[in-house]
C-alpha positions in Angstrom: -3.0 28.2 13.9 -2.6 24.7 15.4 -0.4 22.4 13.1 -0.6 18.2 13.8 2.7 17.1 14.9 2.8 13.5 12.9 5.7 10.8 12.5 7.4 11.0 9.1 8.5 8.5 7.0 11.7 6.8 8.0 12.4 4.0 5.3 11.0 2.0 3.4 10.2 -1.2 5.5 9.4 0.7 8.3 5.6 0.9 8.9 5.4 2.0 12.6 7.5 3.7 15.5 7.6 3.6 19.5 7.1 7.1 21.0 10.3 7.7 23.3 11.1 10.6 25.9 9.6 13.8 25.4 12.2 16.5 25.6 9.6 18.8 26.0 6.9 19.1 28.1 2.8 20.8 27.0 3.1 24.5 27.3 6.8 24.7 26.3 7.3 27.4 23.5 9.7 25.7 20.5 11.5 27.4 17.6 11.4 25.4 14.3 13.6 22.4 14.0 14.1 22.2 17.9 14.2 18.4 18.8 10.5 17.6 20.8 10.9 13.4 21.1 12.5 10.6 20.7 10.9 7.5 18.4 12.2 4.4 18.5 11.4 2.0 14.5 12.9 -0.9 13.9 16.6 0.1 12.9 17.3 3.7 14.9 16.3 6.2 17.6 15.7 9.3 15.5 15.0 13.0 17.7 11.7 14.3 15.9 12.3 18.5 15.2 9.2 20.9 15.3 8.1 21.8 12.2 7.5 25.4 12.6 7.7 27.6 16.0 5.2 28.0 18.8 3.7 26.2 22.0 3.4 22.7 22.2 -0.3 22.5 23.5 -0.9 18.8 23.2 0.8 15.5 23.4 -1.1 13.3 22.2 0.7 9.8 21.9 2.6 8.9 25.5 6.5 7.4 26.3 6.0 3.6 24.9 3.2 3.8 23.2 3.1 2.4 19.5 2.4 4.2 16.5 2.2 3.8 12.9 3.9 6.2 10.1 1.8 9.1 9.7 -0.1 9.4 12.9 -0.7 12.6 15.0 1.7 12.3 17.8 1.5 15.9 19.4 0.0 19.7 18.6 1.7 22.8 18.1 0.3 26.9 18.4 2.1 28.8 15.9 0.4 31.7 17.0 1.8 31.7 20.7 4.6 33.0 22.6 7.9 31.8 20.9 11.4 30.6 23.0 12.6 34.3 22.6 9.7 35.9 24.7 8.3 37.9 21.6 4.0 37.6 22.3 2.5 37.1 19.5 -1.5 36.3 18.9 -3.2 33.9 20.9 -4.9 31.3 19.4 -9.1 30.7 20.3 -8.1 27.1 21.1 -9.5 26.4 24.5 -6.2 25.2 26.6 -6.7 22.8 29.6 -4.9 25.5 31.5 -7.4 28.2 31.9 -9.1 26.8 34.7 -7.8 29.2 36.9 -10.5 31.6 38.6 -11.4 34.9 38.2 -8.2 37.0 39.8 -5.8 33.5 39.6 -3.0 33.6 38.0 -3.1 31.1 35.0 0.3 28.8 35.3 1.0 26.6 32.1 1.7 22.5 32.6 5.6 23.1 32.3 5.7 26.0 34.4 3.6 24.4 37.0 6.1 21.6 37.7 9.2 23.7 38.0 7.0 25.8 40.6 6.6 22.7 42.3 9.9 21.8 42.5 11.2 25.2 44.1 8.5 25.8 46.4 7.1 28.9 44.9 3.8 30.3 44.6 2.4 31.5 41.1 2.0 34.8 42.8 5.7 35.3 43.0 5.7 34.9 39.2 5.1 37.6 36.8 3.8 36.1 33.7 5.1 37.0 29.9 2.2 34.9 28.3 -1.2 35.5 26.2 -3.5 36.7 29.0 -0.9 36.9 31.8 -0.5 33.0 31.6 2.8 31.8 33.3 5.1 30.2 31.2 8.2 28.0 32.5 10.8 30.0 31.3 9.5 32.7 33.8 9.2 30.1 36.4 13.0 29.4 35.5 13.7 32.8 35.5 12.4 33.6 38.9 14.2 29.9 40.6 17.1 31.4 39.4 16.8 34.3 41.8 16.0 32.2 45.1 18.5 31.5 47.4 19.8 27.9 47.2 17.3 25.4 49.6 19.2 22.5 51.5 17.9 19.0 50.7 15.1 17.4 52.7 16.5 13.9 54.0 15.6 10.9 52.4 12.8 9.1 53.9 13.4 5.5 54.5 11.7 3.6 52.1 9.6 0.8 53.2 10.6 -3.0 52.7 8.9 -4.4 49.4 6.6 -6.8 49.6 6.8 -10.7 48.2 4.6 -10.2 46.0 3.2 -7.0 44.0 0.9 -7.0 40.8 1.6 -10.6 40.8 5.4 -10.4 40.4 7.4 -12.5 41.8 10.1 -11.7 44.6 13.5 -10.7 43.2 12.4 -9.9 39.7 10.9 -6.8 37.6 9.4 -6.6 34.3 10.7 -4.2 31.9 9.1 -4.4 28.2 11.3 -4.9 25.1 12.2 -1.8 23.2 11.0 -1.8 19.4 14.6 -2.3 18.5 15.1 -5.2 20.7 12.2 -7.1 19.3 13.2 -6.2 15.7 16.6 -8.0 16.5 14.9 -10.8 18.2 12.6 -11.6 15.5 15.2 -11.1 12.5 17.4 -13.4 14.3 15.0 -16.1 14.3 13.9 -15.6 10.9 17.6 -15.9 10.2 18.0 -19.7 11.5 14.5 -20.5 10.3 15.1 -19.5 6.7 18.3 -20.4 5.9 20.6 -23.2 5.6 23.3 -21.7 8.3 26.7 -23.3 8.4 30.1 -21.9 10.3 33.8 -22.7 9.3 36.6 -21.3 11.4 40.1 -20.7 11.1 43.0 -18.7 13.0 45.1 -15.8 11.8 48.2 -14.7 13.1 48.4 -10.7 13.6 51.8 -10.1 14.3 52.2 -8.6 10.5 49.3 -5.8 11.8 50.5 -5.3 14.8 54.0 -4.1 13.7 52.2 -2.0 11.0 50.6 -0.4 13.5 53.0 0.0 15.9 55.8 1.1 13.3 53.3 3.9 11.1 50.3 4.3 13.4 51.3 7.6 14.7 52.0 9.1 11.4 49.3 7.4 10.4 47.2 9.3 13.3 48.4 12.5 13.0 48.2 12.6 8.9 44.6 11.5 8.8 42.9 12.4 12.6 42.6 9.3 13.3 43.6 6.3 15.2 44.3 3.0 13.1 42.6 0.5 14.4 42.1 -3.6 13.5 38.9 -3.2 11.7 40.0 -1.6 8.4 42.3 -3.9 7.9 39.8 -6.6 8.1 37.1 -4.7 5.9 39.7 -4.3 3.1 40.7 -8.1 4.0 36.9 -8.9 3.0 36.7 -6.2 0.0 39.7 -8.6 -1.6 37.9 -11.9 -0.5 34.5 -10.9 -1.9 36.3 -10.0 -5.5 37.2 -12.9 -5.5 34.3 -15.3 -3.9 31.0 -13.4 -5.0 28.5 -15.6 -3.8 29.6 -14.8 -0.5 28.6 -11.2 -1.7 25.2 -12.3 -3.2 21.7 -13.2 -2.1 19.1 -15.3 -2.6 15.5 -13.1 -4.4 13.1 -15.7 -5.2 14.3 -18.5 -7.3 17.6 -15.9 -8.4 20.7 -14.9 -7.2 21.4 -11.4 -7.3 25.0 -10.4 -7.6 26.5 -7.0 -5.9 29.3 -5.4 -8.5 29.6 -3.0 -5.0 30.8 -4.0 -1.1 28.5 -1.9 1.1 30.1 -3.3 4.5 28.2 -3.5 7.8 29.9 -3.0 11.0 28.3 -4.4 14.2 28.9 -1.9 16.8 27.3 -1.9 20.5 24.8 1.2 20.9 23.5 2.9 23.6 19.9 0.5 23.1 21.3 -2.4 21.8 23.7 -3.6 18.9 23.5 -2.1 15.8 25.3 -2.3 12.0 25.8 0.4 10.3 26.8 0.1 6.7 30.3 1.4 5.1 28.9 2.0 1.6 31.0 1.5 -1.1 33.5 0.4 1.1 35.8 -1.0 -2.0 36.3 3.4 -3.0 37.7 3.9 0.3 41.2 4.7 1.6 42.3 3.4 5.2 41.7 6.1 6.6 38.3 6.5 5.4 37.2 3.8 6.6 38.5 4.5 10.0 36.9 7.8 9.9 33.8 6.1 8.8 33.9 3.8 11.6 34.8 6.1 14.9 31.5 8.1 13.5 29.4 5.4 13.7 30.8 4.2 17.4 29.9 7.6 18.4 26.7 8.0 16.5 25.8 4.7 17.9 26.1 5.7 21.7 23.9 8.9 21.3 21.5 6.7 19.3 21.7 9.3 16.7 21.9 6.9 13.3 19.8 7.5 10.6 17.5 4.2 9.3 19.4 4.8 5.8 23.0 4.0 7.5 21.6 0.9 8.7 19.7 -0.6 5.9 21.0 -2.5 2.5 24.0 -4.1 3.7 25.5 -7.0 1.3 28.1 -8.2 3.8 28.5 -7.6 7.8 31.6 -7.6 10.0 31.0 -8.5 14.1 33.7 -8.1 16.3 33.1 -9.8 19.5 36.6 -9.8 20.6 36.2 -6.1 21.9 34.2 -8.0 24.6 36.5 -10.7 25.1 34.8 -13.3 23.1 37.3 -16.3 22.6 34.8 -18.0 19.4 31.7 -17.9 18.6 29.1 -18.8 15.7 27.7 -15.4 14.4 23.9 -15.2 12.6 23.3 -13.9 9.4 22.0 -10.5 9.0 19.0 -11.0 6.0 19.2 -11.1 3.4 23.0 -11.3 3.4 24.2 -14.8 2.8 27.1 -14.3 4.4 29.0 -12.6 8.3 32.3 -12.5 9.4 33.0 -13.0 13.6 36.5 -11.5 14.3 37.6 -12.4 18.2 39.6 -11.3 20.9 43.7 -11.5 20.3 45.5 -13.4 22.5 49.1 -15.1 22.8 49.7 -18.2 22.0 52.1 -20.9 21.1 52.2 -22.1 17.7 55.6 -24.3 15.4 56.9 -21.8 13.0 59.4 -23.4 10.5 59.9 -26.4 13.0 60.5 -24.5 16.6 57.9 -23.2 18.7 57.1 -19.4 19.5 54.2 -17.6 20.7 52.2 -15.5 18.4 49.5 -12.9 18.4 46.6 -15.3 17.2 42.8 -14.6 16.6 40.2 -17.1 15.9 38.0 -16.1 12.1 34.4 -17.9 11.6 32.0 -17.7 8.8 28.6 -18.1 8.9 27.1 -18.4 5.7 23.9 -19.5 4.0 25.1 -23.2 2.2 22.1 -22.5 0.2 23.9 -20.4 -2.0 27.3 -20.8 -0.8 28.8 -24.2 -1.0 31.6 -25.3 1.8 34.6 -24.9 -0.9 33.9 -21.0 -1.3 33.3 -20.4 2.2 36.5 -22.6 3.2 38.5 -20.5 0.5 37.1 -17.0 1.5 37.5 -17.0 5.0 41.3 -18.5 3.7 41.5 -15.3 1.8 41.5 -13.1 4.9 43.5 -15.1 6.6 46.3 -14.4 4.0 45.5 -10.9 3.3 45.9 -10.1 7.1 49.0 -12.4 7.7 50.2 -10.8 4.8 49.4 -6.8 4.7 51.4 -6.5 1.4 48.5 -7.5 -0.2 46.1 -5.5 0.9 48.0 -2.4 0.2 48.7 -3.5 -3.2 45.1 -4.7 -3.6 46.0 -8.0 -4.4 
């Protein structure tokens, strides 16, 4: 029987996806739940499984190529040979592979490539498919037993010319990924639609540096984890928005909805761009949760393996651009969220404590918040608020 391969649903907002790599090729048998491509929506790089087992006999949608939620991407025989060599019935469906003639050996798409690639002959082959067919895990199989072939040398490559397909010298075109022109569009909608404002200020982190220095290898090899800045600045922001809940809010219409919860979003740099996972219900969490939470998503983030769930419904974000090096800088609001927090790079500096002068471990804080909703006093006094909470960890451990 041949099943339709189609793209699922992946949130709500989403409405369409970009068709990535194929990780298999037509003519490749597949067990159920084996990953066949990557799609690209708005928020995540998801690997699509197989729904049942069988060949894939048709790919219908191509790398880059834009679809919408519920389209037939690709075609699968659940009556053909499986990934464990076990035959089973061959579907009727005519396969653009039988055009061998009479005597040939028929060589599926897959199998034909790998061929190719070693320089055999489809007569060397013995094939375990419907009809004699030559699948690639018998091409595979009989590579394996050829002796190793030294590498042809490279052919010089000939001088580009000035001009090709009408670019221009020096430069190639690459088209944005899905993702990319999500971000750029929500980042323009972002300083259309609100009234953005940023107020800075500057925290000492000599009080979290000793902490962690003094208790972060017990605090390591209790929980499995290292303790890093970034906890310490989520429950910073938990205790600021109890306190300010605008910042928390947004703006629906002509009302303000209020969050009684902190679902935190953390920007972290993926392996197709930056993304923000969320930390839901960040104000239940212990320290060491959150870290846990955290070094997930970092990973997650690099294999582009996050779900579109993780990264939806945020009611506050985090960005840390001082893992790059970033001395300041004015972050954008992530709608609808009224509200982001820029944390920077730590560096030494002199400052007059209690009338002398001493160098401290000092980072630079900035808000960016929607003055629609939030006027300058709360923002001033929130940002203020983690300022204190970090200078003074006390607090934060006795959730005050």
């Amino acid at each position: 029987m041949i099943i339709d391969v189609e793209v699922p649903e992946l949130g709500e907002s989403i409405t369409e996806v970009e068709v990535g790599e194929w990780l298999v090729a037509t003519g490749d048998s597949v067990q159920q739940d084996d990953p066949l491509v990557a799609i690209e929506s708005e928020k995540a790089t998801v690997e699509l499984p197989a729904p049942q087992a069988g060949v894939l006999v048709e790919i219908v949608k191509q790398q880059g190529e834009v679809v919408p939620i519920g389209e037939i991407i690709a075609r699968i025989d659940t009556t053909q040979t499986d990934n464990d060599g076990e035959k089973k019935t061959s579907s009727a469906l005519s396969q653009p592979e039988d055009t061998a003639g009479a005597g040939e050996k028929k060589v599926m798409p897959a199998a034909a490539g790998v061929l190719a690639r070693n320089q055999l002959s489809a007569e060397q082959v013995a094939g375990s498919g419907p009809g004699g067919r030559i699948l690639k895990e018998d091409a595979v199989r009989e590579a394996a037993k050829q002796p190793v072939r030294p590498e042809p040398p490279e052919q010089p490559r000939p001088a580009p010319s000035s001009m090709e397909d009408g670019a221009v010298k020096g430069e190639h075109r690459v088209p944005m990924t899905l993702l990319r022109r999500t971000v750029a569009s929500r980042l323009v909608e972002a300083k259309q639609s609100m009234a953005m404002l940023t107020t800075f200020n500057e925290v000492d982190m000599s009080q979290v540096k000793q902490l962690r220095a003094t208790l972060g290898t017990q605090f390591s090899e209790k929980h499995g984890v290292r303790l890093g800045f970034m906890s310490f600045f989520v429950k910073a922001a938990i205790g600021g928005l109890g306190d300010f809940p605008l910042v928390n809010a947004r703006i629906e219409g002509n009302d303000i909805v209020y969050h009684d919860y902190c679902d935190i979003g953390v920007a972290i740099g993926g392996g197709k761009g930056l993304v923000v996972p969320v930390i839901r219900r960040a104000e239940q969490l212990s320290f060491a949760d959150i870290e846990r939470t955290i070094a997930d998503f970092g990973q997650r983030a690099k294999n582009s393996t996050l779900s579109p769930e993780e990264l939806s419904d945020g009611t506050f974000t985090i960005s840390n651009g001082g893992v790059y090096g970033s001395m300041l800088s004015t972050p954008i609001i992530n709608p609808p969220q009224s509200a982001i927090l820029g944390l920077h790079a730590i560096k030494d500096r002199p400052v007059v404590v209690d009338g002398e002068i001493t160098i401290r471990p000092l980072m630079y804080l900035a808000l960016s918040y929607d003055h629609r909703i939030i006027d300058g006093r709360e923002a001033v006094s929130f940002l203020k608020s983690i300022k204190e909470r970090i200078e003074m960890p006390e607090k934060l451990l006795l959730e005050i």
